[in-house]
Structure formats: C-alpha cells, structure tokens
C-alpha positions as CSV (number, residue, x, y, z in Angstrom):
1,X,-58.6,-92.8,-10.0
2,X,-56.9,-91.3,-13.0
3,X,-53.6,-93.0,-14.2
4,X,-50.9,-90.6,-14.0
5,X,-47.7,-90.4,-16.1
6,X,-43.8,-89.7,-16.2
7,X,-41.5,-90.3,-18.6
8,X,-40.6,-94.0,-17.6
9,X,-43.6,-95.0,-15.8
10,X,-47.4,-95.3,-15.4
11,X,-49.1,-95.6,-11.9
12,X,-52.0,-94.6,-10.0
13,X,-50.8,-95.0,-6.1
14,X,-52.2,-93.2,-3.1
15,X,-50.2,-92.9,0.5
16,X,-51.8,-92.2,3.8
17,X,-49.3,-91.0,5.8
18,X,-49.4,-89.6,9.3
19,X,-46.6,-88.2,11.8
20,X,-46.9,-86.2,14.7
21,X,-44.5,-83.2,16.0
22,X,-41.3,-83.9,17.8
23,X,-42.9,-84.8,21.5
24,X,-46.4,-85.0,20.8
25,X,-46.7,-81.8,21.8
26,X,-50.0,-79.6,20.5
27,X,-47.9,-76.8,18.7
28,X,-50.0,-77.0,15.2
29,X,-52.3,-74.4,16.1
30,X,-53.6,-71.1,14.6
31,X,-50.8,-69.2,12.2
32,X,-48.2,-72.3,12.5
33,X,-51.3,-74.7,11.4
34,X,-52.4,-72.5,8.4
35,X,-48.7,-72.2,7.2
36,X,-48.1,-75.7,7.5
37,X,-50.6,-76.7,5.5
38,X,-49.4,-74.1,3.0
39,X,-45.9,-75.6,2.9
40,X,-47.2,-78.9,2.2
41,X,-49.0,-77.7,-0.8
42,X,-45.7,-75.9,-2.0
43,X,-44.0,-79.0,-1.5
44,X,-46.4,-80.9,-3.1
45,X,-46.5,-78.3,-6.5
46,X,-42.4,-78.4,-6.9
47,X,-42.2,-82.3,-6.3
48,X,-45.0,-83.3,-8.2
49,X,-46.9,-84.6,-5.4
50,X,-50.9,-84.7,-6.0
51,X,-52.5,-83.7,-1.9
52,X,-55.6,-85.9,-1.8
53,X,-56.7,-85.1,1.8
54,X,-54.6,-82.9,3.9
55,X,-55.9,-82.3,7.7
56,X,-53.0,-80.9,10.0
57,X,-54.3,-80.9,13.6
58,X,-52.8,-79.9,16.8
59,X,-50.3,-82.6,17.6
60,X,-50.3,-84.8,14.2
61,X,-50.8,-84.7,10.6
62,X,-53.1,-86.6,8.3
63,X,-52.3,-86.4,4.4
64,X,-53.3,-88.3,1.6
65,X,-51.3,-88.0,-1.4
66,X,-49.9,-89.6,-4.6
67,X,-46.5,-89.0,-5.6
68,X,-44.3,-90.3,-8.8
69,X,-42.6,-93.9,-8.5
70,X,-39.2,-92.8,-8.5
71,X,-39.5,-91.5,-4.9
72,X,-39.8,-93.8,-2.0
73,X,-42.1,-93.6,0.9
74,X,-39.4,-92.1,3.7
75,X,-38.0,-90.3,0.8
76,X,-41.1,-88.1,0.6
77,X,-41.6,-88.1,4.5
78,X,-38.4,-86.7,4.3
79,X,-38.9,-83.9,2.3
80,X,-42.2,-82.7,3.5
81,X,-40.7,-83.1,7.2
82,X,-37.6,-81.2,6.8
83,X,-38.6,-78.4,3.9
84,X,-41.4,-77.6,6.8
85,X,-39.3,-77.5,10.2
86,X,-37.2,-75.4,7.9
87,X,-39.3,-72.8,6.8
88,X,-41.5,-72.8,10.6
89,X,-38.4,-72.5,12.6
90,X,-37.6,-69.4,10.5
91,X,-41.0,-67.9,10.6
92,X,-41.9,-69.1,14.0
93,X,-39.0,-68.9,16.2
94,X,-41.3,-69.6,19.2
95,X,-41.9,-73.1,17.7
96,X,-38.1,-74.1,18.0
97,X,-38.1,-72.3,21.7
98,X,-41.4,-74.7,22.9
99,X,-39.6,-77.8,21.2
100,X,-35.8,-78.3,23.4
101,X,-34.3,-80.8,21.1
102,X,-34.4,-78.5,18.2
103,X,-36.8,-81.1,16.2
104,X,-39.9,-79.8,15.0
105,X,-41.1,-83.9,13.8
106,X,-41.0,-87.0,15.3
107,X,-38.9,-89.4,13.3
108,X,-41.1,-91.8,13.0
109,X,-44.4,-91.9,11.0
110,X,-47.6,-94.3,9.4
111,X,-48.1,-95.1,6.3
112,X,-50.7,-96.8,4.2
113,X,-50.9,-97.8,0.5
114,X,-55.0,-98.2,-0.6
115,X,-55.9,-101.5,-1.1
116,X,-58.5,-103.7,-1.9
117,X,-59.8,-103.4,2.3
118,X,-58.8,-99.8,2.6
119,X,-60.0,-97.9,-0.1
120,X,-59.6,-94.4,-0.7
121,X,-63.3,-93.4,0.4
122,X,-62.5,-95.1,4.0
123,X,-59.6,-93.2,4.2
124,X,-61.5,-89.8,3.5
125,X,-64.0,-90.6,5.9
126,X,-61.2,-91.5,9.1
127,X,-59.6,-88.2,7.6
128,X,-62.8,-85.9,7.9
129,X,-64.2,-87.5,11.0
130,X,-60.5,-86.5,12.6
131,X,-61.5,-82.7,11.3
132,X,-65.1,-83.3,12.6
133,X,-64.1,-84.6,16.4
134,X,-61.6,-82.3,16.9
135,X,-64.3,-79.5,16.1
136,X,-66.9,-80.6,18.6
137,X,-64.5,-83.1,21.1
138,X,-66.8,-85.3,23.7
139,X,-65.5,-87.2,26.4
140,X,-65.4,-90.8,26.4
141,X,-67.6,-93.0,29.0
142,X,-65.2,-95.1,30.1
143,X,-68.0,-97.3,32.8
C-alpha cells in the first residue's frame, strides 16, 4: 500500500466496514443499488476517502476504504450513512414508504482495521465471493 499524506500526518490504514438497511430489508436493488454506490463514490471524492472495494448488495453493504486520520471510524459511518438516506429518500420516495421508521440504515455496523491475520487480499476475496454468491445463490445442505 502507498503511504498517503495530509498536512499533519502520514498513514496508510484500510477500514472494512459493513452495515445493512434499517430492518434488514432487501431494498438495494436495481436503480436504488446503482445510485447508492454512486453516492458513496461522491462521498468518498469530497471527503477524501480512497473506495478500495465497494459491493452494495440487496440488504447490506460491503466497502473497503481508507480515509484521513482526523476522522474517526463512526465519524465516517456517519457521513456515508446519512449523505445517502438523504439523497435516496429524495430520489426514491418509495424507499422511505417500504421503510416505516423513516430510517433508511441500521445504526449499527462492522468494522475491521487490516492486520497482520486479515490482510487486504483476504478481505477482497470475502468481498468478491459476496458479489459471486449472490450472482449464482445455491442452497445449503443442511443433513
């Protein structure tokens, strides 16, 4: 990884983070999906976030990023969650209708720092193979 720079501080830090929308529920599909994953690169361009691996499936999102020192983890969760339920409750009014709390996100979410154990290639891999199954689902064998 390259070493990246501000004015006060040198780093090279990588976040997997993951959240899911407000109920679980599988509203990430077709036109919302797509603009989703647009927002997030927006957000990413004005905050000086670098997008890694971005997978946005039906009922969760995957994204691997790198972001400048002077924010914090939830700080950046923040931002990505609310700039987005923003801008999709005002393009996709239907969104806010399917979700009764008026919540597009859950307010919780996952996050990871790469380490030593989990490197950035594993976290690729989980990320693709979450693009792959959901692509060609099987059923699990459960006896």
């Amino acid at each position: 990884m390259e070493l990246k720079r501000t004015s006060h501080a040198v780093y090279d830090t990588k976040y997997h983070l993951v959240w899911a929308p407000k109920y679980r529920k599988w509203i990430l599909r077709g036109d919302v999906r797509v603009r989703t994953k647009e927002i997030f690169e927006e957000i990413a361009i004005h905050h000086d976030f670098e997008i890694d691996t971005l997978e946005i499936a039906e009922h969760h999102v995957h994204i691997f990023l790198s972001f400048p020192p002077r924010y914090s983890i939830s700080k950046v969760v923040g931002i990505l969650k609310s700039i987005s339920a923003s801008v999709i409750f005002k393009e996709h009014p239907e969104v806010k209708k399917e979700l009764w709390g008026g919540e597009l996100w859950e307010d919780g979410y996952f996050a990871r720092t790469v380490g030593d154990k989990v490197t950035a290639d594993v976290i690729r891999k989980y990320i693709q193979y979450h693009r792959e199954q959901e692509k060609s689902p099987t059923q699990l064998e459960l006896f």
